[in-house]
N, CA, C and O atoms as a DFTB+ gen file, in Angstrom:
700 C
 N C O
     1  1     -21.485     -33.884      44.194
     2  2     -21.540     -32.524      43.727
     3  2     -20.290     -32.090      42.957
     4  3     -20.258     -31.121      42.198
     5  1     -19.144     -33.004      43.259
     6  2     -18.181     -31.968      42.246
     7  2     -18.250     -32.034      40.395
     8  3     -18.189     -31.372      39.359
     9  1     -18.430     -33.427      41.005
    10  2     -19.030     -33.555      38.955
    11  2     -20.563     -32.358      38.659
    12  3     -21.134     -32.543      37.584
    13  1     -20.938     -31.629      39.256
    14  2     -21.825     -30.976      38.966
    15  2     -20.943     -29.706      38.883
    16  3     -21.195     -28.826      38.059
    17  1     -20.049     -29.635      39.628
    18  2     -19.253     -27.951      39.309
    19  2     -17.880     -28.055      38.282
    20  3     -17.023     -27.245      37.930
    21  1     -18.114     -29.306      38.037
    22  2     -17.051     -29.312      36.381
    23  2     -18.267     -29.366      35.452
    24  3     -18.093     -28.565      34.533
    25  1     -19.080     -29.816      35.381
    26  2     -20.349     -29.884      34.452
    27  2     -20.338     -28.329      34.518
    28  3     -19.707     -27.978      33.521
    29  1     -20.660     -27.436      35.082
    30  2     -21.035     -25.800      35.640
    31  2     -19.776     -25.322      34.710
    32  3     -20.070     -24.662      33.713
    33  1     -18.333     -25.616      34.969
    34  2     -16.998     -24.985      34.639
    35  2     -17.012     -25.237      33.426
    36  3     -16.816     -24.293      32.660
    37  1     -17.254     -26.630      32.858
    38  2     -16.966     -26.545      31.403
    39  2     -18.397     -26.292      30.267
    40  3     -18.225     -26.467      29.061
    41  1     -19.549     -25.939      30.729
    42  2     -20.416     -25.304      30.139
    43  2     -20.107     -23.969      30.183
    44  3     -20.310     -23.412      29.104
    45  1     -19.603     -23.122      31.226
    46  2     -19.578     -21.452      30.909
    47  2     -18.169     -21.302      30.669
    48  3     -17.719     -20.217      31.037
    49  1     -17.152     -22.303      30.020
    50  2     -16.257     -22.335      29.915
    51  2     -16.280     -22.394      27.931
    52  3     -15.659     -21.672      27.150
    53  1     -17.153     -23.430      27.662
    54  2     -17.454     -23.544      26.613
    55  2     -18.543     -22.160      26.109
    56  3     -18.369     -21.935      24.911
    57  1     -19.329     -21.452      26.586
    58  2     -19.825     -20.319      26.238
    59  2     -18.891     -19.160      26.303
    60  3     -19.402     -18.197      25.733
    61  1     -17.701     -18.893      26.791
    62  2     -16.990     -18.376      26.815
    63  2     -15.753     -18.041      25.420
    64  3     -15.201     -17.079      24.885
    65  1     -15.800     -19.428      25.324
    66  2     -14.864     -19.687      23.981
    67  2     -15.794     -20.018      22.625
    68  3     -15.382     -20.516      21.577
    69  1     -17.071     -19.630      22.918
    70  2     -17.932     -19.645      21.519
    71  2     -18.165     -18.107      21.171
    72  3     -18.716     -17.323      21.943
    73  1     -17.731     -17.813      20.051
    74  2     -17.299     -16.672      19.355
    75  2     -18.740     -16.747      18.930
    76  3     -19.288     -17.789      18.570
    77  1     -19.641     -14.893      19.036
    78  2     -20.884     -14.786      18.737
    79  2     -20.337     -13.881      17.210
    80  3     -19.228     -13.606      16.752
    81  1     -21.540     -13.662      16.831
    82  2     -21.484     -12.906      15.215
    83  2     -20.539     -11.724      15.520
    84  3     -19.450     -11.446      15.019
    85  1     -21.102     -11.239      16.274
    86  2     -20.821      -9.734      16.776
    87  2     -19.665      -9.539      17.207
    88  3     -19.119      -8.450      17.032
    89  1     -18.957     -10.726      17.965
    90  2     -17.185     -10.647      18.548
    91  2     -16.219     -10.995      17.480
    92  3     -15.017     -10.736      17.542
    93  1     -16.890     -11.677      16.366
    94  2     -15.964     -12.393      15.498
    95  2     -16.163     -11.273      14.571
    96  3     -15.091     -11.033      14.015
    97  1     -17.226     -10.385      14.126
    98  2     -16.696      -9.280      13.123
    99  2     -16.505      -8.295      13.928
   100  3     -16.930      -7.318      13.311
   101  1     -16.022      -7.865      15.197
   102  2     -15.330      -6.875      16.280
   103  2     -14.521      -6.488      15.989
   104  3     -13.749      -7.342      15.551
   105  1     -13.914      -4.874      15.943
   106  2     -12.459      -5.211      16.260
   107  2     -11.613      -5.528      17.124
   108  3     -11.836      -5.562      18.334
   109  1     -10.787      -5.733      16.695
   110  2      -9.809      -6.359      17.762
   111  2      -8.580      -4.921      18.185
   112  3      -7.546      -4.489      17.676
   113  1      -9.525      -4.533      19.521
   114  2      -9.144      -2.904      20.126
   115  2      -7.610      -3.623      20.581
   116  3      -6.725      -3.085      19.916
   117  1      -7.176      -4.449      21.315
   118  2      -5.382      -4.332      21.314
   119  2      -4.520      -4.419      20.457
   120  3      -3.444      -3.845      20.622
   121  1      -4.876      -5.433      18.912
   122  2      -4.081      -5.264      17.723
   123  2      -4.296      -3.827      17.026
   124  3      -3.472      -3.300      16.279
   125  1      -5.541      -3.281      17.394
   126  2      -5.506      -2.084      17.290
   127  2      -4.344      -0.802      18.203
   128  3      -3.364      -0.165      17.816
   129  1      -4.940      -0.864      19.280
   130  2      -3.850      -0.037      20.151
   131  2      -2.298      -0.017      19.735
   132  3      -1.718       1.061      19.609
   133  1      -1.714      -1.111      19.547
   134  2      -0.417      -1.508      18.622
   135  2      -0.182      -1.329      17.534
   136  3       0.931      -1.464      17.025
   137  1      -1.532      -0.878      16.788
   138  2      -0.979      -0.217      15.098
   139  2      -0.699       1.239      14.956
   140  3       0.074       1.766      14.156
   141  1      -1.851       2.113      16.345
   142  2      -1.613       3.124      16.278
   143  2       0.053       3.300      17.378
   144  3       0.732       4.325      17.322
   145  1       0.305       2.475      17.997
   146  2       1.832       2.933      18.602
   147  2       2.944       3.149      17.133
   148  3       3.902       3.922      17.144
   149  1       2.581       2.351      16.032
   150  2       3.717       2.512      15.165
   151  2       3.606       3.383      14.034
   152  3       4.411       3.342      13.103
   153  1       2.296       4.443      14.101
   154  2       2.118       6.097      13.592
   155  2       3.552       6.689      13.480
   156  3       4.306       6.392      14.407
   157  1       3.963       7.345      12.660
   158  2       5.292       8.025      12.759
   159  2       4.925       9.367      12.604
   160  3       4.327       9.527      11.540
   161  1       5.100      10.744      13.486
   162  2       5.035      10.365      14.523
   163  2       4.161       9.803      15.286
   164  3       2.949       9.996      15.186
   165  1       4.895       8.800      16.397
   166  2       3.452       8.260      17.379
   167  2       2.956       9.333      18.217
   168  3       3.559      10.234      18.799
   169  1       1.847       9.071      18.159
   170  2       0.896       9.937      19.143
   171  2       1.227      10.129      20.745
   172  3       2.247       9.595      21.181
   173  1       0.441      10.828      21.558
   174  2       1.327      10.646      22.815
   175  2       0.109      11.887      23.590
   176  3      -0.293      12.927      23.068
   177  1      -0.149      11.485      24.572
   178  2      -0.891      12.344      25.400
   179  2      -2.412      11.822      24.916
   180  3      -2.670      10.728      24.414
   181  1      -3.323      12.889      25.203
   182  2      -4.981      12.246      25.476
   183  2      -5.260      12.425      23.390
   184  3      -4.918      13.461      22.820
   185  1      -5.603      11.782      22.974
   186  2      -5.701      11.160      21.911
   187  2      -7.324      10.921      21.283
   188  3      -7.939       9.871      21.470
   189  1      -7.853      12.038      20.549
   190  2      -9.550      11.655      20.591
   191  2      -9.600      10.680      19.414
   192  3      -9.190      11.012      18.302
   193  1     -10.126       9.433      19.685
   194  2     -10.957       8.523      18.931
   195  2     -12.107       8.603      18.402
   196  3     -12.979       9.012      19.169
   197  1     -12.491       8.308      17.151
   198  2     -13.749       8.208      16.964
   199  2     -14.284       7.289      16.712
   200  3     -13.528       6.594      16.034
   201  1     -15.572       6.639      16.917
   202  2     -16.203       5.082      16.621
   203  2     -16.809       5.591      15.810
   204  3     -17.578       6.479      16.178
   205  1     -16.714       5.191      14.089
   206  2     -17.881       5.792      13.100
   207  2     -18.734       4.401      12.722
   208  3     -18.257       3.303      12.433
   209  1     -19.825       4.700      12.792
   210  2     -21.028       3.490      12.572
   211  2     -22.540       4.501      12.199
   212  3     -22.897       5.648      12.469
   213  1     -23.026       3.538      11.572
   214  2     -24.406       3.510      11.084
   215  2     -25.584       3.601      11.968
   216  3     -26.048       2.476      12.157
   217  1     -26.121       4.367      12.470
   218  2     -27.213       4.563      13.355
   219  2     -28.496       3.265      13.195
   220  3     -29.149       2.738      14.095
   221  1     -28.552       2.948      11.290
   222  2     -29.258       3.248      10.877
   223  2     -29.400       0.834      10.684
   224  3     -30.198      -0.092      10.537
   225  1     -28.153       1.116      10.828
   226  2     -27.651      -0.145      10.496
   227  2     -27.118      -1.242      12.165
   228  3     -26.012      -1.346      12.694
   229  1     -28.547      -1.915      12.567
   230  2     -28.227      -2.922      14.354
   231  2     -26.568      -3.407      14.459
   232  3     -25.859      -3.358      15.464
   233  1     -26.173      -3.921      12.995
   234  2     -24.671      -4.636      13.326
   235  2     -23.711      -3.496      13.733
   236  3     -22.973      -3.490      14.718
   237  1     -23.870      -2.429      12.697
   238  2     -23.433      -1.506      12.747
   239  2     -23.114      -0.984      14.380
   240  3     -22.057      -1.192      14.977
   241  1     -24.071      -0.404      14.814
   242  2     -24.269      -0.173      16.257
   243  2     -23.585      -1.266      17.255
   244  3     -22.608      -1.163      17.998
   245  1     -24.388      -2.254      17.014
   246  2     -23.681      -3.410      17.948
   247  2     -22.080      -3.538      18.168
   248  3     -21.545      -3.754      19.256
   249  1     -21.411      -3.360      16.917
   250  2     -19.726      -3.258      17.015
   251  2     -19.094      -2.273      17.722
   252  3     -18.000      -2.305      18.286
   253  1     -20.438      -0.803      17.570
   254  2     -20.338       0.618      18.351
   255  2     -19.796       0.511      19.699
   256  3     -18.901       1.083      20.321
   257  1     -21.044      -0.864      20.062
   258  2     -21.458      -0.641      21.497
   259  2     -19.981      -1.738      22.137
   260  3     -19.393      -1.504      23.192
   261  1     -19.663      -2.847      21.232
   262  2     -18.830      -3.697      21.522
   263  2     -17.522      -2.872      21.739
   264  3     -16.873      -2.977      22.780
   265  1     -17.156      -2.035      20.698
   266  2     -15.777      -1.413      20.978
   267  2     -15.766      -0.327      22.561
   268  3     -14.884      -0.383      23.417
   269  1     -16.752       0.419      22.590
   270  2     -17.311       1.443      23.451
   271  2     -16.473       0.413      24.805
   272  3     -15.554       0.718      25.567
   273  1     -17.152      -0.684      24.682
   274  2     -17.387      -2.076      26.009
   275  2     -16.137      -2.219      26.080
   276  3     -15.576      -2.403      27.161
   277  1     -15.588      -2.165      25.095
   278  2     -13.679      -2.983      24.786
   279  2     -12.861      -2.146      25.354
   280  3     -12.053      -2.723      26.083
   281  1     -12.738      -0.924      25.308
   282  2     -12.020      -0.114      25.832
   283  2     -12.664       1.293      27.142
   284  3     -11.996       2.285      27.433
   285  1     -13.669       1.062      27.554
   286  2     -14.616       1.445      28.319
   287  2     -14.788       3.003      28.494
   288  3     -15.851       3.389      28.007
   289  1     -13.947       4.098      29.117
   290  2     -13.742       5.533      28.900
   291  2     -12.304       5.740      28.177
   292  3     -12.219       6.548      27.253
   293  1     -11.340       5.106      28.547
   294  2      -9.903       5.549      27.578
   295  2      -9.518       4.337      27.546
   296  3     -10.090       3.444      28.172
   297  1      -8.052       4.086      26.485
   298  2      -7.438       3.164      26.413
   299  2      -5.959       3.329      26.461
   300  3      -5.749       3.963      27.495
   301  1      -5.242       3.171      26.085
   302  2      -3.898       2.881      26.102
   303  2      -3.400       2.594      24.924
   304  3      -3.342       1.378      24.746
   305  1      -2.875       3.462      23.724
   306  2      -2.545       2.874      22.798
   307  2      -0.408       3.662      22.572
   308  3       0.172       4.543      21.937
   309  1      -0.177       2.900      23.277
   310  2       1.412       3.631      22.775
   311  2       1.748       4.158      24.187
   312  3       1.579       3.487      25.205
   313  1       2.434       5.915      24.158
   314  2       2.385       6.989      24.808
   315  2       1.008       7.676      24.856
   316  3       0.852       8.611      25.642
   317  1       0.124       7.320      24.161
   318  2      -1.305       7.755      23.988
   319  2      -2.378       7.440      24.721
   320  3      -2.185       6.365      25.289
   321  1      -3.375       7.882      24.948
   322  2      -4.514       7.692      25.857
   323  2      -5.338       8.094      24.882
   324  3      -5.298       9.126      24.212
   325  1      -6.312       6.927      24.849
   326  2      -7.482       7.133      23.952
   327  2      -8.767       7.760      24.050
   328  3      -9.471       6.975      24.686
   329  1      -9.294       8.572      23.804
   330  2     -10.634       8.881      24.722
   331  2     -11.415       8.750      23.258
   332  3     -11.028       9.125      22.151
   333  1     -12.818       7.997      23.694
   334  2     -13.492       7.450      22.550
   335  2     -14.702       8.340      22.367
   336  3     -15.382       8.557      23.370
   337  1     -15.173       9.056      20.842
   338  2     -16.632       9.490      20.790
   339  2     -16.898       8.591      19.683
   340  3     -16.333       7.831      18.897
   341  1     -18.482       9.229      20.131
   342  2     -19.264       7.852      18.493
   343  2     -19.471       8.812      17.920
   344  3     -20.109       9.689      18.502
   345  1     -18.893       9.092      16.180
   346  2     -19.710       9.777      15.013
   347  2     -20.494       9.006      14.092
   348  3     -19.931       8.027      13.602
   349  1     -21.894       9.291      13.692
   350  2     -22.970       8.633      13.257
   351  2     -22.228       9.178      11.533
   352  3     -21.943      10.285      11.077
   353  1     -22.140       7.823      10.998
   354  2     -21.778       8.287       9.190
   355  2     -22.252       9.223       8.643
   356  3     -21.664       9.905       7.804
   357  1     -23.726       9.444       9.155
   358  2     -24.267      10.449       8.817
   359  2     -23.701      12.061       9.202
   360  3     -23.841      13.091       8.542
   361  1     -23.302      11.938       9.971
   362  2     -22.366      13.280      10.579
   363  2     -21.131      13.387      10.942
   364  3     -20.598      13.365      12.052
   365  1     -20.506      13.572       9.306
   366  2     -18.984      13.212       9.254
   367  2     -18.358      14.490      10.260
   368  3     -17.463      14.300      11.084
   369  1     -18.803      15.385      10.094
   370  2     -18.287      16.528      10.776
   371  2     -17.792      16.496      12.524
   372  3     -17.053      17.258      13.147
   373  1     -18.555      15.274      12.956
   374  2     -18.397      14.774      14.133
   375  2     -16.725      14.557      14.099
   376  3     -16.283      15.147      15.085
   377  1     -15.641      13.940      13.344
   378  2     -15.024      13.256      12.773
   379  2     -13.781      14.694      13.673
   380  3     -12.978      14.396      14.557
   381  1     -13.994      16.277      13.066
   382  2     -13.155      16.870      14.085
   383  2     -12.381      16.902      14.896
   384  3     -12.866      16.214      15.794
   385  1     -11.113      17.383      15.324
   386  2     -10.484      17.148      16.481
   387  2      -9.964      15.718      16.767
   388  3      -9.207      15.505      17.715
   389  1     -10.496      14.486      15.708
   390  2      -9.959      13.154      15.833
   391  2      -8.452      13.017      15.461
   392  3      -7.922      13.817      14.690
   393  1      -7.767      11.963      16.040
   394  2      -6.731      11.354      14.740
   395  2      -6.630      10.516      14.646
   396  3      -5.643      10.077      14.056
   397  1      -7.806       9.520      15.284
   398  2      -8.377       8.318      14.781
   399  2      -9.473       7.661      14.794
   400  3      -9.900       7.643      15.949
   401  1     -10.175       7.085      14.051
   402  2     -10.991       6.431      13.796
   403  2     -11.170       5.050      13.730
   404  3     -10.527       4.423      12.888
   405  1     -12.292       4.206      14.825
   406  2     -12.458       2.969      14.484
   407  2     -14.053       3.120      13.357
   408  3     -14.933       3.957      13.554
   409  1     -14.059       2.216      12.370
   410  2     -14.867       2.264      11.229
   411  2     -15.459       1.005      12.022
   412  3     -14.715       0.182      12.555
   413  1     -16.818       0.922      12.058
   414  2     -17.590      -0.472      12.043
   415  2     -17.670      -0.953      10.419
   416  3     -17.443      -0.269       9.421
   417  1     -18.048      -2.283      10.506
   418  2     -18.429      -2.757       9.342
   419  2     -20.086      -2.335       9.044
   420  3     -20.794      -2.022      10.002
   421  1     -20.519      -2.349       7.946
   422  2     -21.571      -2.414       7.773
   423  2     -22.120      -0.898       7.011
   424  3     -23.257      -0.463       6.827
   425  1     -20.549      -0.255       6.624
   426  2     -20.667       1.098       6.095
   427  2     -20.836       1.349       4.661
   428  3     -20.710       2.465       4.157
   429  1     -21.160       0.144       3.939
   430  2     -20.497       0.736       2.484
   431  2     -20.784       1.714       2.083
   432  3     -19.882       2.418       1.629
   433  1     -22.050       2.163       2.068
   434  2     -22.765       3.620       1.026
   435  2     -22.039       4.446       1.540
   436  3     -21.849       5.346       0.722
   437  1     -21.284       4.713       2.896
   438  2     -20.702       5.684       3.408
   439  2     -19.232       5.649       3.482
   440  3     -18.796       6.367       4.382
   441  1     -18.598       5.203       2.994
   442  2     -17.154       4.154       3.085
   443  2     -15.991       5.743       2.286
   444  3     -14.958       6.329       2.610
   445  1     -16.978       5.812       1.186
   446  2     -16.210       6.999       0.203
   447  2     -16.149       8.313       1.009
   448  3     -15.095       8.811       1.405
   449  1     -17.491       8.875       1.232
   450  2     -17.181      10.195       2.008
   451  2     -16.105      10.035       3.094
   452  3     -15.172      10.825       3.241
   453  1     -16.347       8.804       3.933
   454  2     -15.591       8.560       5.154
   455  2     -14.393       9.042       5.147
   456  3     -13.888       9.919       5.849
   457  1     -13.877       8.277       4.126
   458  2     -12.718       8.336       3.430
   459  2     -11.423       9.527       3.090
   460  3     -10.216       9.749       3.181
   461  1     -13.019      10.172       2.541
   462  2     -12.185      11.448       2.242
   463  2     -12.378      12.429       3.215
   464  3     -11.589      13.374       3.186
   465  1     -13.298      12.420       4.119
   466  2     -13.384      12.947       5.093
   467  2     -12.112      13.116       5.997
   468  3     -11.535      14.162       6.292
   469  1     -11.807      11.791       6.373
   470  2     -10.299      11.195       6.966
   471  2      -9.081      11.407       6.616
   472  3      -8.201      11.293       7.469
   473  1      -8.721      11.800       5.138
   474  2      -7.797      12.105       4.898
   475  2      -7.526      13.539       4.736
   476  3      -6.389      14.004       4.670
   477  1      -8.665      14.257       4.672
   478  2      -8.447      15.823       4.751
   479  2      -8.083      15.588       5.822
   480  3      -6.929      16.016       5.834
   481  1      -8.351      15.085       6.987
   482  2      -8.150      15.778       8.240
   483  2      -6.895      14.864       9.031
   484  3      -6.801      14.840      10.258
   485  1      -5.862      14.047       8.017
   486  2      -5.171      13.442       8.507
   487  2      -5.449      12.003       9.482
   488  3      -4.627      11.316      10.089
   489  1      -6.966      11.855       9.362
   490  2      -7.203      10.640      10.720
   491  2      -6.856       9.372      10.133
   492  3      -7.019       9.101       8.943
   493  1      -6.290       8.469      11.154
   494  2      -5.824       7.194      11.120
   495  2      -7.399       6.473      11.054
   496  3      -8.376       6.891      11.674
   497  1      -7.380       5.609      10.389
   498  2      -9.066       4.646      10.088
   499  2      -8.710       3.429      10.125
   500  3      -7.947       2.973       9.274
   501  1      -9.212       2.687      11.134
   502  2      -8.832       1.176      11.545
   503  2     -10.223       0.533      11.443
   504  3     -11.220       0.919      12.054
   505  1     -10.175      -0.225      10.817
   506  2     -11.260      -1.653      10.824
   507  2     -11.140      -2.827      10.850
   508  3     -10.122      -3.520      10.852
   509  1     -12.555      -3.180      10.881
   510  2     -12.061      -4.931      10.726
   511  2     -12.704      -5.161       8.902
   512  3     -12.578      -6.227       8.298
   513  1     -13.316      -4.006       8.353
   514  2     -14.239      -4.530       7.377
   515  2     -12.807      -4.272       6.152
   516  3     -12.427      -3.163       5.775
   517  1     -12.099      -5.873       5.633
   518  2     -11.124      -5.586       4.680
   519  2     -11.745      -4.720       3.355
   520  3     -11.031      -3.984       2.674
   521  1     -12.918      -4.890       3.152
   522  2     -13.025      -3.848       1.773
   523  2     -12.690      -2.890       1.673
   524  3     -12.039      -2.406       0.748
   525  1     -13.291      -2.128       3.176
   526  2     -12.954      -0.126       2.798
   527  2     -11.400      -0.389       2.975
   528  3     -10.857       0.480       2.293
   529  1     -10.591      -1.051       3.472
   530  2      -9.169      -0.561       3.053
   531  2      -8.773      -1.118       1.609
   532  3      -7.895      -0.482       1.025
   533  1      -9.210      -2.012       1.093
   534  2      -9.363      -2.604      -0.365
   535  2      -9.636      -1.582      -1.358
   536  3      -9.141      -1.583      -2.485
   537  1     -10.596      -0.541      -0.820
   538  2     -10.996       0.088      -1.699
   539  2     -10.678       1.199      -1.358
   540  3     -11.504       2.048      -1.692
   541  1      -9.568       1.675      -0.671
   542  2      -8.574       2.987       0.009
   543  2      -9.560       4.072       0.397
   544  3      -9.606       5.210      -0.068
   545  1     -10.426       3.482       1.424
   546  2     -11.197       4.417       2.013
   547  2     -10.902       4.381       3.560
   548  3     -11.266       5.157       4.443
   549  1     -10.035       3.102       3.626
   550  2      -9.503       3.129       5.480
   551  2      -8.543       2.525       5.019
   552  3      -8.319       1.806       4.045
   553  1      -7.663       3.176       6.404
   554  2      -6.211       2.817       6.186
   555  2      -5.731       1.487       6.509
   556  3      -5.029       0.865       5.712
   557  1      -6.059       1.037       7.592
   558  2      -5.810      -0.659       7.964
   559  2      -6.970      -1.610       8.202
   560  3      -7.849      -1.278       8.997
   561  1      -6.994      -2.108       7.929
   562  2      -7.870      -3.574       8.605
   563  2      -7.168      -5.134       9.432
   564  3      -6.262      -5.949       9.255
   565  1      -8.074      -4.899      10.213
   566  2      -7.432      -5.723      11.286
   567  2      -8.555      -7.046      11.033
   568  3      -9.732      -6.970      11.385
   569  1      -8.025      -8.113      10.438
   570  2      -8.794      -9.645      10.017
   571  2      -8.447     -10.407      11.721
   572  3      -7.474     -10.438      12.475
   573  1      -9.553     -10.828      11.738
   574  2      -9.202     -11.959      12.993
   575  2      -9.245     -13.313      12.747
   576  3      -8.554     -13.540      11.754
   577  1      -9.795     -14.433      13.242
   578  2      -9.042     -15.568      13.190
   579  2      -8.108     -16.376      13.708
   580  3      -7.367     -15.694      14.416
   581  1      -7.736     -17.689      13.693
   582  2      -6.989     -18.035      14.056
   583  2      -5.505     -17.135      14.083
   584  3      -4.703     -17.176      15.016
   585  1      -5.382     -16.507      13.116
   586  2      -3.759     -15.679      12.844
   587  2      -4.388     -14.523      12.384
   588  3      -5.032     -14.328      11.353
   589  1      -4.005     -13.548      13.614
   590  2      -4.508     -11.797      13.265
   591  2      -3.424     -11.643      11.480
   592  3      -2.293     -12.035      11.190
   593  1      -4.391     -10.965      10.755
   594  2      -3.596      -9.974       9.826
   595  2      -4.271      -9.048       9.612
   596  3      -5.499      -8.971       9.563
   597  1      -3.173      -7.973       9.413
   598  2      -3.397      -6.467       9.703
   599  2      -3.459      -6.068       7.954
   600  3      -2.500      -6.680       7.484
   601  1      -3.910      -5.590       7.227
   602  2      -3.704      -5.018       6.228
   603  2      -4.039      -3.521       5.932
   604  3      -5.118      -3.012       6.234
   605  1      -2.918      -2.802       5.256
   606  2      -2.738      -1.431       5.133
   607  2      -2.668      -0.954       3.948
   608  3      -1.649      -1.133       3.281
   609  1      -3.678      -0.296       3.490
   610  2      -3.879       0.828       2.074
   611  2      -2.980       1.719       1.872
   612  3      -2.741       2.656       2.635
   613  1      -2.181       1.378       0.369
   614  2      -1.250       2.712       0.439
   615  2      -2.009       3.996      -0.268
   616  3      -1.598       5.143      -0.090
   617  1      -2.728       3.806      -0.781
   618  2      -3.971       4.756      -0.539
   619  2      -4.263       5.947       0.000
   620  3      -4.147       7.152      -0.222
   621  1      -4.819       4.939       1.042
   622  2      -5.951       5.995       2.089
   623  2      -4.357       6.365       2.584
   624  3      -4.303       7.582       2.760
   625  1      -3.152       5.770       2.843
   626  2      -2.297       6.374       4.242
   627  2      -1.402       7.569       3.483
   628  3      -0.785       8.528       3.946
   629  1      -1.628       7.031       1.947
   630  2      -0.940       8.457       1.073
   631  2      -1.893       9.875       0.786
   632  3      -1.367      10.944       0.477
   633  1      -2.877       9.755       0.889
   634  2      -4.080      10.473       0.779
   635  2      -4.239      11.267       2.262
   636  3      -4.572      12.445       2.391
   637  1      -4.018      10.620       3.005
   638  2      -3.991      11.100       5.038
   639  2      -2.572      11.831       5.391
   640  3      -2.275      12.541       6.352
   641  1      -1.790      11.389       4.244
   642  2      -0.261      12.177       4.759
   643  2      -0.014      11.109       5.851
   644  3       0.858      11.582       6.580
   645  1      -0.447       9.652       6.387
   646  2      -0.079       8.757       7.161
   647  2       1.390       8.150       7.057
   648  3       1.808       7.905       5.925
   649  1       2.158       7.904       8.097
   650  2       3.149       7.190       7.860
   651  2       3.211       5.926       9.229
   652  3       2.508       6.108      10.223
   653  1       3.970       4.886       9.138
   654  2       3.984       3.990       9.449
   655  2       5.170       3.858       9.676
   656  3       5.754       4.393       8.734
   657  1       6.427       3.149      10.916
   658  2       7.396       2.796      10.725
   659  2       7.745       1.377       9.569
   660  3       6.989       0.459       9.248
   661  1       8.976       1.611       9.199
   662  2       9.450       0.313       8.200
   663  2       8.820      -0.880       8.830
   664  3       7.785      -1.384       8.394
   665  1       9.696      -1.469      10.225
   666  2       9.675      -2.677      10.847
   667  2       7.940      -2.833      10.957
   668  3       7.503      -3.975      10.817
   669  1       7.037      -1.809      11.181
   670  2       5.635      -2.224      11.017
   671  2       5.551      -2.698       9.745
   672  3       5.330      -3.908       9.694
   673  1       5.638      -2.228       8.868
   674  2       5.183      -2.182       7.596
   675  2       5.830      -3.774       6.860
   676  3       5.315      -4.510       6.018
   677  1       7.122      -3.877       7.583
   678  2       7.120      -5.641       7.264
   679  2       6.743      -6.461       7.466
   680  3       6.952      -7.459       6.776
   681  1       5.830      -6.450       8.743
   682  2       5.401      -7.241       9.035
   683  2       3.493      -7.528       8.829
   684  3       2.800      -8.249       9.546
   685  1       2.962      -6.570       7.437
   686  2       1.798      -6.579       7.249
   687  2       1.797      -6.549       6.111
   688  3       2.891      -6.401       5.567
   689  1       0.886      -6.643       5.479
   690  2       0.512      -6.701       3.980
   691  2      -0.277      -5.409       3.530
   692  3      -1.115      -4.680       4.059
   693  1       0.369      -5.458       2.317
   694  2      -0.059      -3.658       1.646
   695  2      -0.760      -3.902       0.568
   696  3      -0.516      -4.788      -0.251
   697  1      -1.629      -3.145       0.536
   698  2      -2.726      -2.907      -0.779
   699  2      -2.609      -2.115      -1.729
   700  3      -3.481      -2.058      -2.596
């Protein structure tokens, strides 16, 4: 029997370390939590998040439900405590009272309003989808992979009134 419970260990060991569609275009909520600690000023106290995604769009949702899962009722980002709502793209107005935003992928038609939505209202916009910060509609994108890189729109973060400390900002790549 023990060769049957290493057979057992390294099958759900190996399902474990097989990256599904859905985890590999995820974001990655702790390289996240760490971009918003280096906000100038950083945030500090209960902190409303928003998850913006596509109702309309399964991947969309699915990343919803993945981040929702990732950080469960609050998180920890800095001096900050995160408390998470979902706004449907369709109802930017949801967006309120935020000062940050995780963007799912799967937004383009909605990427522009988002955008400007976010920067009237000062919100920080983190993704994993590199275009909308490519195309200065979100402020960072967080690429995964073997070697996280973070990339930041001077853009969207000049448009948001966003600032960033220096020592962050050396260590990421700007658009």
């Amino acid at each position: 029997m023990p060769g049957s419970r290493l057979s057992r260990a390294l099958v759900v060991g190996a399902i474990a370390l097989t990256p599904t569609l859905a985890s590999a275009e995820a974001l990655n909520l702790p390289v996240a939590a760490r971009v918003i600690s280096f906000v100038q000023p950083p945030p500090n106290g209960t902190v409303v998040a928003a998850i913006v995604y596509d109702p309309r769009n399964p991947a969309s949702e699915a990343e919803a439900d993945a981040i929702e899962r990732g950080a469960a009722t609050a998180f920890a980002a800095g001096k900050a405590t995160l408390k998470f709502k979902r706004v449907p793209v369709t109802a930017l107005a949801g967006l309120t009272g935020s000062q940050v935003a995780f963007v799912t992928t799967g937004l383009r038609e909605g990427q522009a309003q988002l955008g400007a939505a976010a920067a009237r209202q000062s919100i920080l916009t983190i993704t994993a989808d590199l275009t909308c910060v490519q195309a200065g509609n979100c402020a960072v994108a967080i690429s995964g992979g073997q070697r996280v890189q973070i990339t930041v729109s001077r853009a969207a973060c000049k448009a948001g009134n966003l600032r960033f400390g220096s020592a962050f900002l050396m260590l990421v790549k700007e658009v």
